[in-house]
DOMI-609577 format. One record per residue: residue in three letters; z, y, x of N, C-alpha, C, O in turn. Coordinates in steps of 0.001 Angstrom, whole numbers, plus 500000, padded with zeros to 6 digits. Each point is the difference from the previous one (the first is absolute). Example, Ala and Ser with C-alpha at 12.3 -4.5 7.8 and 13.67 -1.06 7.14 Angstrom:
2
ALA507800494310513190500000501190499110500000501200500900500665499981501036
SER498615501069498614500060501190500820500730501090499230500169501108500509
END
This chain:
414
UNK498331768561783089498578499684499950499543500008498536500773499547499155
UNK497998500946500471499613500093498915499415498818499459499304499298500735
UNK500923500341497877499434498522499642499358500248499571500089500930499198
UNK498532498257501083498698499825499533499881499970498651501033499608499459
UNK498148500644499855499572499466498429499320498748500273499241499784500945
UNK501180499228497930499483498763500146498505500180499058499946500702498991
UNK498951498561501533498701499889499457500056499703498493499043500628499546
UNK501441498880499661500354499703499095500683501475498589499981500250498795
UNK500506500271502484500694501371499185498906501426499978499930500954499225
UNK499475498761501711499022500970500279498432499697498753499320500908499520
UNK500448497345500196499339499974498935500740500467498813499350500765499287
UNK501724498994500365500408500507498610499726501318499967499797500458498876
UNK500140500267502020499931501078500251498577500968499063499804500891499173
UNK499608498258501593498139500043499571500128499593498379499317500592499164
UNK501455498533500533499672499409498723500560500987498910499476500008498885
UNK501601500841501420501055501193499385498818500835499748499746500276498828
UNK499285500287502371499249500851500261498939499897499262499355500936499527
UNK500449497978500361498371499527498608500521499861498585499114499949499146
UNK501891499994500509500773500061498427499969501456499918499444500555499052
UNK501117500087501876500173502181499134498804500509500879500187501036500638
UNK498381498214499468498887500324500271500148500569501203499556501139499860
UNK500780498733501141499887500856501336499115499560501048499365500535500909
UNK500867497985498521498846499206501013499229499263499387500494499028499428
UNK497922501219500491499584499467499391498641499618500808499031500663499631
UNK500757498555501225498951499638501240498935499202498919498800500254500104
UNK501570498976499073498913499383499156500117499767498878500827500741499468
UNK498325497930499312500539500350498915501008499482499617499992498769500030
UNK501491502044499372501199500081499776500833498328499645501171499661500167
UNK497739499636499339500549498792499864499603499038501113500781499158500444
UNK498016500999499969499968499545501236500598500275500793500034499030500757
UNK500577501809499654500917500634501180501504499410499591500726499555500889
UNK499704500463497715501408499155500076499729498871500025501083499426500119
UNK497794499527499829500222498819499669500321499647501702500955499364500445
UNK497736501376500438499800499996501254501864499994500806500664499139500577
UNK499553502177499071501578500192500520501243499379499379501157500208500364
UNK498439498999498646500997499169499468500164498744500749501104499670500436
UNK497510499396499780500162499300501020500328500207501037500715499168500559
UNK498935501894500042500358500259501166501494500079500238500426499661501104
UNK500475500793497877501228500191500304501061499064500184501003499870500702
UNK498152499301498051500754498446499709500347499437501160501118499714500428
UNK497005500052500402500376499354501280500597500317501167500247499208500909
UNK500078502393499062500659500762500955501162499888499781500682500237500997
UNK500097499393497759500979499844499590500743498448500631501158499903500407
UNK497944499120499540499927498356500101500599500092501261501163499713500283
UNK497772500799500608499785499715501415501349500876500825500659499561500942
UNK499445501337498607501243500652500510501422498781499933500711499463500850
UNK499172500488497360501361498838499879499747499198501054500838500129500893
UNK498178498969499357499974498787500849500264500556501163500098498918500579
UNK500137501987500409500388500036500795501639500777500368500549500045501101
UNK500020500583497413501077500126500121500924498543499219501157500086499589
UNK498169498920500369500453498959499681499959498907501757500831499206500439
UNK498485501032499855499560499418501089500954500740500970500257499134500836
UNK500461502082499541500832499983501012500992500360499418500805500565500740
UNK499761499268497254501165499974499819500863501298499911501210500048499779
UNK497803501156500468500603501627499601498925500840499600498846499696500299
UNK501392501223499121499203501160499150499739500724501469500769499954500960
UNK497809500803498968500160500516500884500977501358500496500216500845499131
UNK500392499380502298501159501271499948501157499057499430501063500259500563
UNK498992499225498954501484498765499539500966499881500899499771498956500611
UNK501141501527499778500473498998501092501134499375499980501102500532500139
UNK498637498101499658500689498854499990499414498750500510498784499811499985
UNK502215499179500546499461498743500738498847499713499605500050499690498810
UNK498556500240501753499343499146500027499960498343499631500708499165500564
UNK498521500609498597500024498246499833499591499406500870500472498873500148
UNK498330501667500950499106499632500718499614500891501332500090501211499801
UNK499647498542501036499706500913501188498776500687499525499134499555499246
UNK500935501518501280498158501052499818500294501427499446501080500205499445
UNK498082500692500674500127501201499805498529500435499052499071499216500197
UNK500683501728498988498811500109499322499466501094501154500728500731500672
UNK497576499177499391499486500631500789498854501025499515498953500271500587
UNK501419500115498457498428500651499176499676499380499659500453498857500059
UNK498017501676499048498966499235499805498643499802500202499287500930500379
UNK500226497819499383498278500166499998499299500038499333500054499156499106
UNK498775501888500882499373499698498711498979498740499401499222499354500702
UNK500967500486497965499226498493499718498988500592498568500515500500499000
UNK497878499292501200499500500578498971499783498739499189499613498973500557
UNK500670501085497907499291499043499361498749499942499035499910501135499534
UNK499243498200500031499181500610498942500658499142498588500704498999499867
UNK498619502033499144500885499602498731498352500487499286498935500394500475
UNK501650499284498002498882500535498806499919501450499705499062500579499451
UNK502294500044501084500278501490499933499684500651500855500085501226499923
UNK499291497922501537499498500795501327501027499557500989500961499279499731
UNK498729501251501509501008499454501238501545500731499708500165501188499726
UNK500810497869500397501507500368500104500698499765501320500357498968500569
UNK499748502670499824500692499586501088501666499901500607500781500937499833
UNK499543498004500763501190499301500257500364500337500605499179500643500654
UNK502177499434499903500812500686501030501257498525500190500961499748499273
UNK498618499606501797500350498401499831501166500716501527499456500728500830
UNK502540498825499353500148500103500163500540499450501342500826499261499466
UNK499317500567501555499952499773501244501473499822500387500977500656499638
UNK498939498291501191501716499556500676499928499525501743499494499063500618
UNK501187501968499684500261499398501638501120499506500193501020500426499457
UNK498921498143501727501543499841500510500363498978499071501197499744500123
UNK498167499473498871500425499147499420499919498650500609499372499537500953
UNK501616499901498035500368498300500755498390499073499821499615499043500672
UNK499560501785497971499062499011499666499172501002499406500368500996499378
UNK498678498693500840498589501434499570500135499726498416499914499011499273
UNK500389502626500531499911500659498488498146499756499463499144500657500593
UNK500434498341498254498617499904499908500216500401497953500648499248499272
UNK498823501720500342500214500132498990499403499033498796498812500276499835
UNK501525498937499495499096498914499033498953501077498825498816499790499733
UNK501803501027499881498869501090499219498973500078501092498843499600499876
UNK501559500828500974498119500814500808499448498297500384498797499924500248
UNK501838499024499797499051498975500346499773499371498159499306499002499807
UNK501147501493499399499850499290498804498481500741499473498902499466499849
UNK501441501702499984499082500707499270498579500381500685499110500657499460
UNK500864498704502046498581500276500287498873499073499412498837499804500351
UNK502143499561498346498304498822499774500522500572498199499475499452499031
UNK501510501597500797500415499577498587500314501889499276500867500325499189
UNK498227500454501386499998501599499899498959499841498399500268501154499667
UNK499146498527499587499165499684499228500822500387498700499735500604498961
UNK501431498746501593501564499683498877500675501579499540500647500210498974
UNK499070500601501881500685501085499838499843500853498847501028500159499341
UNK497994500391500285500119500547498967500238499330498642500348500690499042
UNK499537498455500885500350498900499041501721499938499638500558499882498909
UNK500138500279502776500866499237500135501305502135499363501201500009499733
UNK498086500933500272500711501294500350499700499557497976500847499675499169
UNK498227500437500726499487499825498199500964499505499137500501500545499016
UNK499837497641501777500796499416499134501757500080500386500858499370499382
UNK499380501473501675501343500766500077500361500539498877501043499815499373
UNK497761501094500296500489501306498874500248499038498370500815500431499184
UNK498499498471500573499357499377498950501323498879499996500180499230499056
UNK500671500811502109500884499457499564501497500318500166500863499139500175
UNK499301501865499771500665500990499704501121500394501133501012500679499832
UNK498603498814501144500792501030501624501053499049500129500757500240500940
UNK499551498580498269501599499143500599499983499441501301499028499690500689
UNK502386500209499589499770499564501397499554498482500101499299499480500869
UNK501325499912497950499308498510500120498282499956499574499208499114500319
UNK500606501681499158498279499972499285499389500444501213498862499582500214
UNK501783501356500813498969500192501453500337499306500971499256500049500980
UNK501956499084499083500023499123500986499221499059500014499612499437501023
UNK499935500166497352499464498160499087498330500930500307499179499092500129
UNK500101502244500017498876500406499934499901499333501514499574498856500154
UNK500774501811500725499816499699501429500201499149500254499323499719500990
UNK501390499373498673499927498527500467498430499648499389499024499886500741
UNK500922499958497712498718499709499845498969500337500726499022499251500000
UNK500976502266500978498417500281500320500014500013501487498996499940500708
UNK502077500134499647500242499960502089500871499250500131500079499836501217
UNK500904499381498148500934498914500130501058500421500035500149501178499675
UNK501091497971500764501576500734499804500087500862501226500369499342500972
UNK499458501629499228499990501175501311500454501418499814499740500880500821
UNK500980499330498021500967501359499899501202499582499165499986499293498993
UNK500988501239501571501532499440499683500330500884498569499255500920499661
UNK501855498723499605500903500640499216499428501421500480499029500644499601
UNK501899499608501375500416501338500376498541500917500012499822501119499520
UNK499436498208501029499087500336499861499276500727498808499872501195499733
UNK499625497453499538499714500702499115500458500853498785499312500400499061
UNK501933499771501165501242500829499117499387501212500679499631500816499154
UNK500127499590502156500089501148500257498442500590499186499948501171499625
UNK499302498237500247498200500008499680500290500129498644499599501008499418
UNK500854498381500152500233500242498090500758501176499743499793500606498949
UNK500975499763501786501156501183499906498905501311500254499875500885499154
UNK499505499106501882499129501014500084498961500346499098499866501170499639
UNK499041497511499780499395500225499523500018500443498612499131500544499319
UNK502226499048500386500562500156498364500416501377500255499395500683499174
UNK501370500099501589500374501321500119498972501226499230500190500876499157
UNK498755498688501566498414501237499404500269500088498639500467500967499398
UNK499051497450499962500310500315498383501358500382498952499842500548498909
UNK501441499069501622500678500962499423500384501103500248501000500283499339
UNK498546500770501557500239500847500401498988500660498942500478500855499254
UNK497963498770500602499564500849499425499760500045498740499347500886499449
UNK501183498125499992499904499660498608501160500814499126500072500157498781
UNK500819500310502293501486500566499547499737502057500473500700500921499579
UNK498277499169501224499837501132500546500124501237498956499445499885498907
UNK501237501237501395499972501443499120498402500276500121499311500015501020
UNK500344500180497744498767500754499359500250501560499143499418500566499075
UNK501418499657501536500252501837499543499041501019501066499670501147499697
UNK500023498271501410499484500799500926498323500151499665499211500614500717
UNK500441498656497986498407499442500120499649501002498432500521499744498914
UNK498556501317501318499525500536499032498885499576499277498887500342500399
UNK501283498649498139498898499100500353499229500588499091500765500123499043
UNK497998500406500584498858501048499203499371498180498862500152500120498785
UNK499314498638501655499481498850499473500719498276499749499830498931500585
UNK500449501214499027500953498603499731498963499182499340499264500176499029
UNK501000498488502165498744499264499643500770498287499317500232499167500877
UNK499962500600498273500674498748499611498815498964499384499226500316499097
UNK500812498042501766499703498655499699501063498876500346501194500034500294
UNK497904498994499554500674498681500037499511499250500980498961500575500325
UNK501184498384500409499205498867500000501002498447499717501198499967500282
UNK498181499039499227500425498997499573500133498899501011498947499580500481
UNK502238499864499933499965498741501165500888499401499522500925500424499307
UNK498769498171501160500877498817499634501277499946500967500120499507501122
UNK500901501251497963501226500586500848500767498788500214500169499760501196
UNK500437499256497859500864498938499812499135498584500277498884499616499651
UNK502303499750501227499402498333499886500487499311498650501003500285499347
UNK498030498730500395500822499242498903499736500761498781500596499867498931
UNK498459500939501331499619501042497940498164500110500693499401500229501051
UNK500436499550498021498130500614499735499753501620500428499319500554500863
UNK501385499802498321499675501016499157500674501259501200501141500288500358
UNK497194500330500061500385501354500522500546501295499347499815500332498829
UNK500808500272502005501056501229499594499242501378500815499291500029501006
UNK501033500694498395499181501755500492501045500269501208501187499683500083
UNK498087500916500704500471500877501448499614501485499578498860500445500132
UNK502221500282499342499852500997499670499576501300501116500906499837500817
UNK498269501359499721499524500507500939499585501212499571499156500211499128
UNK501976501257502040499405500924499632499863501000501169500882500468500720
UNK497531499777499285500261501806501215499858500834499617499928499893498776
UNK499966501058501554500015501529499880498967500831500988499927499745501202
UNK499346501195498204499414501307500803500641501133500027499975500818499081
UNK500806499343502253501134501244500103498976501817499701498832500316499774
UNK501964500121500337499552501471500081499565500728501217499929501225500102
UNK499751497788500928499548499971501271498893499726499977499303500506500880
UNK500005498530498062499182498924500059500114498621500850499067499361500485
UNK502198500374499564500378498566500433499946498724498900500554499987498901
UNK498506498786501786500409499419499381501329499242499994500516500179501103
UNK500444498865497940500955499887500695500710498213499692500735500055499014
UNK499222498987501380500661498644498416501405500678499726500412500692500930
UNK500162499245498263501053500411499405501213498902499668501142500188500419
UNK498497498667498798500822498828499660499386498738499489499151500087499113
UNK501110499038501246500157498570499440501303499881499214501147500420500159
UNK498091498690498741501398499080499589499302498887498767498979500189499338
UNK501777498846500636499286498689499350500233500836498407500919500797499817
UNK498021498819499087499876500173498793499364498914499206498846499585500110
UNK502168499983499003499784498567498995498973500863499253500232500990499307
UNK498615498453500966498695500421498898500113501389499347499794500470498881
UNK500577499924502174499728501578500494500818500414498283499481500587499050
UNK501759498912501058500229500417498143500723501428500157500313500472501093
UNK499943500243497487500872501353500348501055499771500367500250500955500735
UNK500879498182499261501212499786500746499313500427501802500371501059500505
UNK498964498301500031499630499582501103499441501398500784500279500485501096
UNK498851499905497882499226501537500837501031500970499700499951500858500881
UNK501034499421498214500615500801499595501742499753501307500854500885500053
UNK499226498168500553500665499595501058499515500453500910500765500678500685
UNK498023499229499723499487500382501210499366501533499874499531500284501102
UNK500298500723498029499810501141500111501794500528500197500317500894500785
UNK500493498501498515501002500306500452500705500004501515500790500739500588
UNK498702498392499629500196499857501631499413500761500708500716500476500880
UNK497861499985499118499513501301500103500821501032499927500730500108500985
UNK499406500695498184500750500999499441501348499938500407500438501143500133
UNK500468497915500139501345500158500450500354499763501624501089499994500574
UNK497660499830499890499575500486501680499335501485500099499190500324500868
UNK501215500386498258499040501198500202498706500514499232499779501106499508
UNK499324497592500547498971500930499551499646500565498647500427499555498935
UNK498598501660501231500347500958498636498861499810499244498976499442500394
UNK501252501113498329498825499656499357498560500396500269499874501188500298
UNK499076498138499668498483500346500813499174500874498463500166500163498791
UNK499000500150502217498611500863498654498958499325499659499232500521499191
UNK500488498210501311499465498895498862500398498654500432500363499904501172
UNK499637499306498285499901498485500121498960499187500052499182500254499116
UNK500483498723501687498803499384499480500584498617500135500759499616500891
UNK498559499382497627500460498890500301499382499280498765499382500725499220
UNK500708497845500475499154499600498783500780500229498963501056500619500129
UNK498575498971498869500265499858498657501777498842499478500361499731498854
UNK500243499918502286500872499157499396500588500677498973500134501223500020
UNK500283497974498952500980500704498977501626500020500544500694500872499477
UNK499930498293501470500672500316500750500574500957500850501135500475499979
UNK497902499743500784499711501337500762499859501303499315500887500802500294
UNK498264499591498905500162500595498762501046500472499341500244501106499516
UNK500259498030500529501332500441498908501495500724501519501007500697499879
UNK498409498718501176501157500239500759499589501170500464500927500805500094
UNK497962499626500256499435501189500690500211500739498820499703501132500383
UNK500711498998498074500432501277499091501219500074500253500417501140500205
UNK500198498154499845501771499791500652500128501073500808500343501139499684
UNK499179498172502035500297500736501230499038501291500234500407501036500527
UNK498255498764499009499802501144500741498973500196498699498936499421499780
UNK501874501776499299499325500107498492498737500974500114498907499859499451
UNK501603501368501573498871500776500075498624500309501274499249500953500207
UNK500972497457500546498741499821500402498756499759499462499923499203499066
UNK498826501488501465498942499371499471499749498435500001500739499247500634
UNK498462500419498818499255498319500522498704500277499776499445500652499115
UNK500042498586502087498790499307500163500075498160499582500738499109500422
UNK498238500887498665499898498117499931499217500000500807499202500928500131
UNK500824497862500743499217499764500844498572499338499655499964498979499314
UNK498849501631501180498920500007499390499659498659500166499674499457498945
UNK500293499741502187499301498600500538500796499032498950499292499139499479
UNK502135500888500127501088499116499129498821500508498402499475499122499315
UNK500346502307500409499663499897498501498386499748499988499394500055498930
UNK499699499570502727499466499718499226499057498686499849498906499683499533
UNK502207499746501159500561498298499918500005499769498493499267499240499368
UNK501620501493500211500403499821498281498802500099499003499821499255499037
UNK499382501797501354499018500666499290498839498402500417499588499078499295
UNK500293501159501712498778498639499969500220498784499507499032499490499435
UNK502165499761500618500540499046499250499578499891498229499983499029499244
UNK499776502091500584500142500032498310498564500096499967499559499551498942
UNK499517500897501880498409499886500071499637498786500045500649499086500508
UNK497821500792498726499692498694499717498974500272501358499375501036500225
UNK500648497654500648499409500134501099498518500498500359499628500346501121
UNK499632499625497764498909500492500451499700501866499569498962500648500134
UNK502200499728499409500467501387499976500210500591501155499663501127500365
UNK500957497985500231501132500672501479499008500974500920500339501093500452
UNK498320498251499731499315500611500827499439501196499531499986500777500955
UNK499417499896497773500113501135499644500554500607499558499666501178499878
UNK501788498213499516501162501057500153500599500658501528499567501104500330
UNK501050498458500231500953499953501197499408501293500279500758500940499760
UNK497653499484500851499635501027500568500498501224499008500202501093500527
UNK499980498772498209499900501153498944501991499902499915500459501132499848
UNK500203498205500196501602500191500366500334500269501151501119500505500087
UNK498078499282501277500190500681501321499667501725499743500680500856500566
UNK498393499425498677499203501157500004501499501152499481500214501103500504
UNK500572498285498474501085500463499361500824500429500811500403501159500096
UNK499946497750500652501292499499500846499827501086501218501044500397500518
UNK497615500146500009499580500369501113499745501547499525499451500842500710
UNK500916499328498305499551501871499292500865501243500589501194500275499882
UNK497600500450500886500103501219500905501601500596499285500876500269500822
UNK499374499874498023501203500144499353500640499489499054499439499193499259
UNK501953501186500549500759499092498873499063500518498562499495499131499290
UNK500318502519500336498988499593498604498963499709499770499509499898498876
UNK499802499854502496498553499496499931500739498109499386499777499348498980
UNK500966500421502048500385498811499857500010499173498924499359498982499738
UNK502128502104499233500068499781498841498599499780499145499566498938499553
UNK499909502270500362498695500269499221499088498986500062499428499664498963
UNK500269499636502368498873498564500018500609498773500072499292498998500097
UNK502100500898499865500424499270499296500323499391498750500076498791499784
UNK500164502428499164499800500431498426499262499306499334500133499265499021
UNK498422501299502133498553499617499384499711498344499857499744499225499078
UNK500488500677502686499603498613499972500787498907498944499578498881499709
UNK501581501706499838501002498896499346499134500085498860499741498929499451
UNK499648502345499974499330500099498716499125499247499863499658499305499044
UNK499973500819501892498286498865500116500146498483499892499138499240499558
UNK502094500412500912499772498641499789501075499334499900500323498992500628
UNK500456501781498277501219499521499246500218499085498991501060499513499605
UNK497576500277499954499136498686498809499327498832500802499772498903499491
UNK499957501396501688499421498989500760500913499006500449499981498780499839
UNK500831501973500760501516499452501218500915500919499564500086501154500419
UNK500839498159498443500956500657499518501356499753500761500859500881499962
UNK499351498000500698501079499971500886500194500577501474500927500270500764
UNK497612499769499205499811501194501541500386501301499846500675500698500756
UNK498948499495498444500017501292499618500909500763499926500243501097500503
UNK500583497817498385501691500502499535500620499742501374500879500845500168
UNK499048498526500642500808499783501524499504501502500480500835500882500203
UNK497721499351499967499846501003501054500720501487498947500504500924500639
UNK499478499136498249500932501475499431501297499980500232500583501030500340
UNK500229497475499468501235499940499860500984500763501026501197500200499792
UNK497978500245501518500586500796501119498774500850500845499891500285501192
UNK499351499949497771499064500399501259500195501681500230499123500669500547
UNK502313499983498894500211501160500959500764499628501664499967500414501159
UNK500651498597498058500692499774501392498977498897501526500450499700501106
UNK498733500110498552498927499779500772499334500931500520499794499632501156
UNK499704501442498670499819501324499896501062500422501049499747499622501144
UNK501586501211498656500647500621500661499701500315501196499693501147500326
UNK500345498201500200499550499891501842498714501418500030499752500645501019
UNK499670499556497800499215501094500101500466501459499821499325501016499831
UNK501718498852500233501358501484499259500408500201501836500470501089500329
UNK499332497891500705500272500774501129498854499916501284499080499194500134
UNK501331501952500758498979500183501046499054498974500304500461498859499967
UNK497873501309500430499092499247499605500359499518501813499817498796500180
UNK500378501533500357500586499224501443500403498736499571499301498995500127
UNK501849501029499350501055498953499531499484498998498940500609498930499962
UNK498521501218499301499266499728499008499973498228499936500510499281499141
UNK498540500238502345499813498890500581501036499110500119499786498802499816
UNK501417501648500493501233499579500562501163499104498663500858499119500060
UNK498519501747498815500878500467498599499355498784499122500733499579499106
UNK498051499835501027499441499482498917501019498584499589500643499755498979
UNK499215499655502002500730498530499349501074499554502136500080500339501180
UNK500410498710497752500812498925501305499495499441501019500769499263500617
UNK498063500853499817499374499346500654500206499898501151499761498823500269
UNK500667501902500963500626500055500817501258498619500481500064499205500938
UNK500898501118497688500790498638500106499700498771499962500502499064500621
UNK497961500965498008499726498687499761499171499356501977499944498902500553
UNK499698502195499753498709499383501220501032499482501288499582499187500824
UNK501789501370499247500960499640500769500628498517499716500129499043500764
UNK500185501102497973500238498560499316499403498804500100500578498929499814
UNK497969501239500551499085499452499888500398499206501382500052498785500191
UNK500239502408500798500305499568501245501168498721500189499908498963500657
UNK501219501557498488500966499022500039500153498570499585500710499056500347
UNK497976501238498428499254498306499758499644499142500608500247498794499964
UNK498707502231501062499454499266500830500635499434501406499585499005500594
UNK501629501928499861500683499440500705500829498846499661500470499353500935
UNK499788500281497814500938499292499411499293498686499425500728499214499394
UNK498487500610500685498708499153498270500376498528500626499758499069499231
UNK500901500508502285500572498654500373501234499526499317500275498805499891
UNK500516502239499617501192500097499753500167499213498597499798500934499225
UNK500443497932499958500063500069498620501145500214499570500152499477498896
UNK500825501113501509501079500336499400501409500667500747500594499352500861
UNK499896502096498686500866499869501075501789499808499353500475500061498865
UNK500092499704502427501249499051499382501302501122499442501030499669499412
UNK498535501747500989500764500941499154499640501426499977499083500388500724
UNK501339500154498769499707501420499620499695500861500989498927500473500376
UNK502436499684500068500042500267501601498716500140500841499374500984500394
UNK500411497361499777498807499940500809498800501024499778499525500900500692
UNK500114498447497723499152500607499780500078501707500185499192500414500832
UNK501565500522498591500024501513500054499888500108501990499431501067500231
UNK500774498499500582499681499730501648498620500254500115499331500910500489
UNK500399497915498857498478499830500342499191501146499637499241500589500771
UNK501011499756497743499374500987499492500210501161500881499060500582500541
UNK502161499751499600500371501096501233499441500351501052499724501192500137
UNK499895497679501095499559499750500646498658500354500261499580500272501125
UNK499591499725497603498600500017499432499833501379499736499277500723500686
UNK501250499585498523499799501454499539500728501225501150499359501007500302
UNK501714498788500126500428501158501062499214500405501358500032501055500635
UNK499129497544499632499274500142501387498536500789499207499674501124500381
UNK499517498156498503499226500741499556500307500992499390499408500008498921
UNK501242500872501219500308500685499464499791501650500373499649501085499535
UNK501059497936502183499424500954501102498758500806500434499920501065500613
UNK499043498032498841499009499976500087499043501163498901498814500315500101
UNK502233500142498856498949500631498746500126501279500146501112500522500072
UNK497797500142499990499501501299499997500487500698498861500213499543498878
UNK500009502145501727500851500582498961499378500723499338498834499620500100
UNK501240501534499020499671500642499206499741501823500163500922500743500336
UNK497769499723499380500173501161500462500499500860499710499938500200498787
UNK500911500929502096500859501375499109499797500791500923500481500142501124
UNK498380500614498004499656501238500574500671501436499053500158499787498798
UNK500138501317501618500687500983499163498810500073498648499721498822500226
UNK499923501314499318499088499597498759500716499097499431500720500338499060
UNK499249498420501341500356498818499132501807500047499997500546499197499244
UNK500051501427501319501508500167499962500092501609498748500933500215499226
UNK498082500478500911500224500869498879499725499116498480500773499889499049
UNK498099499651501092500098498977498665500987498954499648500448499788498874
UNK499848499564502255501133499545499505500981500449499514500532499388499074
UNK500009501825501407501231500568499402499517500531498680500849500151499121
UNK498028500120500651500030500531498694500193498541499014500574500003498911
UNK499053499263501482500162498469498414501224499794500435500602499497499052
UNK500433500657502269501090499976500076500957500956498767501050499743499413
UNK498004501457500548501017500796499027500141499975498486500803500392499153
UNK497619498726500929500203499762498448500528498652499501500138499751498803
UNK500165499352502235500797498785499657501391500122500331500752499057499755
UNK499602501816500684501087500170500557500612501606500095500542500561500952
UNK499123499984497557500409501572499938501258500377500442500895499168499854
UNK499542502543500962501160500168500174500818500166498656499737500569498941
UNK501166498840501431501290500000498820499798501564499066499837500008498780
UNK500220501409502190499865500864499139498898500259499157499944500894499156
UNK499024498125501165498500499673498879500599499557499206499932500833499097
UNK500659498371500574500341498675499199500830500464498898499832499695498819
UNK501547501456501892500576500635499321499310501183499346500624500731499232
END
């Protein structure tokens, strides 16, 4: 006789399917937070009844207790993520009616759930940190075993892909930031979550890697492009990313003959800072005007000017906006398609934004671990979600041509 798939295996299923984008019914983080609960409790409710007659199901060995499992019924719940539906499991022939304490716990206490999938990740998948969660939010109602099996699964996704070959990924845009979270208990002081994707030669977008970075220093980025690079991936035809001097120095290291883009929104953060505030408002339009030039020598050229003009006025603006303003520019050296895509980080920062806001209850998390989860968690489901890039034969002939001049054949060279 053929054995059933248990309800429980059939959600992981769905959840596999929304990480390498295959299923994607809504938006990407809503849909795991949705199927994360859902699994947990599919997970719960199963244990309690292979605890309750004392064998796995298909097991066969003595019974503790008289009864046989009989299918299941379905049980809908509502949550903050939308209705989750239950697959609550059924027993005939028993000495004493199988009544599950989850489906009678959680019909006054579904409110808890997304809260409760949140501070799983935030505390870093142990089996004692999800046994001590669930007790706190539905009471003592999933065993050891239990939740060993729920941490084992859910931890699987992230090292699998954090370790994944990147030789197969042709990446044309390498997009490198940070964001800052209070990684350690017991210290103040936040540490960088280092973060990078890529736009393949498909026009995919793609996340590429996490990894924690102490104030994003060159030890730190120069580790993690390495980690890059010794999974495969090859060197890209521009970079975009801010100004760290860190980063900087590691991106001449690893990848010497990529272009860079500085990212425009980071420089011109910098640039307004050094403006005396009642400047800001008729400058900004005349440094967008730069930043936004039909081409790189138009670019250059009204950039030139404007520095000329008011290099006696706002001398520290000024000297900020020359000190790189070819490499602000660049993004105009390729196809005007791509143009939009090329200017600054923004993409990462608006995702990030996301992970704040999922997180902003949190004041601190108790390890590293946790934290790179969470971040994971955040960025792989949205991730799903981002629209790719166009490549039409036009824009693949231009590309190969700045391909050939950053990257001449050897018998050029010779």
């Amino acid at each position: 006789m053929a054995q059933r798939i248990p309800p429980s295996a059939q959600i992981k299923q769905e959840i596999s399917a929304l990480l390498n984008g295959s299923y994607l019914p809504e938006h990407p983080l809503d849909a795991f937070l949705r199927l994360g609960a859902q699994y947990l409790l599919q997970v719960a409710v199963e244990q309690e009844v292979t605890e309750f007659l004392g064998r796995a199901p298909y097991q066969r060995k003595k019974r503790s207790r008289r009864g046989w499992r009989n299918g299941y019924e379905p049980k809908t719940l509502k949550s903050s993520e939308g209705k989750l539906l239950l697959s609550l499991p059924q027993v005939r022939n028993a000495e004493e009616p199988f009544r599950s304490q989850w489906a009678q716990t959680l019909g006054s206490r579904t409110q808890a759930l997304e809260q409760l999938v949140t501070r799983m990740y935030v505390r870093g998948l142990s089996t004692r940190d999800i046994q001590g969660l669930f007790r706190e939010t539905v009471g003592p109602l999933l065993s050891k075993s239990g939740v060993s099996q729920v941490a084992q699964e859910l931890t699987r996704e992230w090292e699998f892909w954090r370790r994944r070959d990147l030789s197969g990924l042709a990446i044309l845009y390498l997009f490198l930031d940070a964001i800052y979270l209070p990684v350690r208990q017991g210290v103040k002081e936040r540490e960088g979550v280092l973060c990078a994707y890529g736009i393949t030669e498909g026009g995919e977008k793609v996340l590429l890697h996490l990894a924690l970075g102490s104030r994003e220093s060159y030890d730190a980025w120069l580790s993690f492009l390495h980690d890059l690079t010794s999974r495969g991936l090859q060197e890209p035809l521009l970079i975009i990313s801010d100004k760290n001097p860190g980063l900087k120095k590691a991106l001449r290291e690893v990848f010497p003959q990529a272009l860079r883009q500085r990212c425009q929104v980071h420089k011109m953060r910098n640039l307004l800072a050094k403006l005396p505030k009642a400047a800001i408002a008729s400058l900004k339009p005349l440094i967008q005007r730069v930043f936004l030039a039909k081409s790189y020598d138009q670019g250059i050229q009204s950039g030139k000017a404007l520095i000329a003009r008011f290099r006696e006025r706002f001398p520290s603006a000024m000297e900020c906006l020359a000190e790189d303003l070819e490499e602000c520019l660049t993004y105009l050296k390729f196809p005007p398609a791509h143009r939009r895509l090329l200017r600054t980080t923004n993409l990462l920062e608006r995702t990030f934004e996301e992970g704040r806001r999922r997180t902003k209850v949190i004041p601190r998390f108790p390890s590293e671990t946790a934290c790179l989860k969470l971040v994971y968690a955040t960025l792989i489901t949205a991730s799903q979600g981002w629209r790719g890039a166009q490549m039409s034969p036009q824009i693949r002939r231009e590309l190969e041509g700045i391909r050939r001049q950053i990257f001449p054949p050897l018998s050029a060279v010779a």
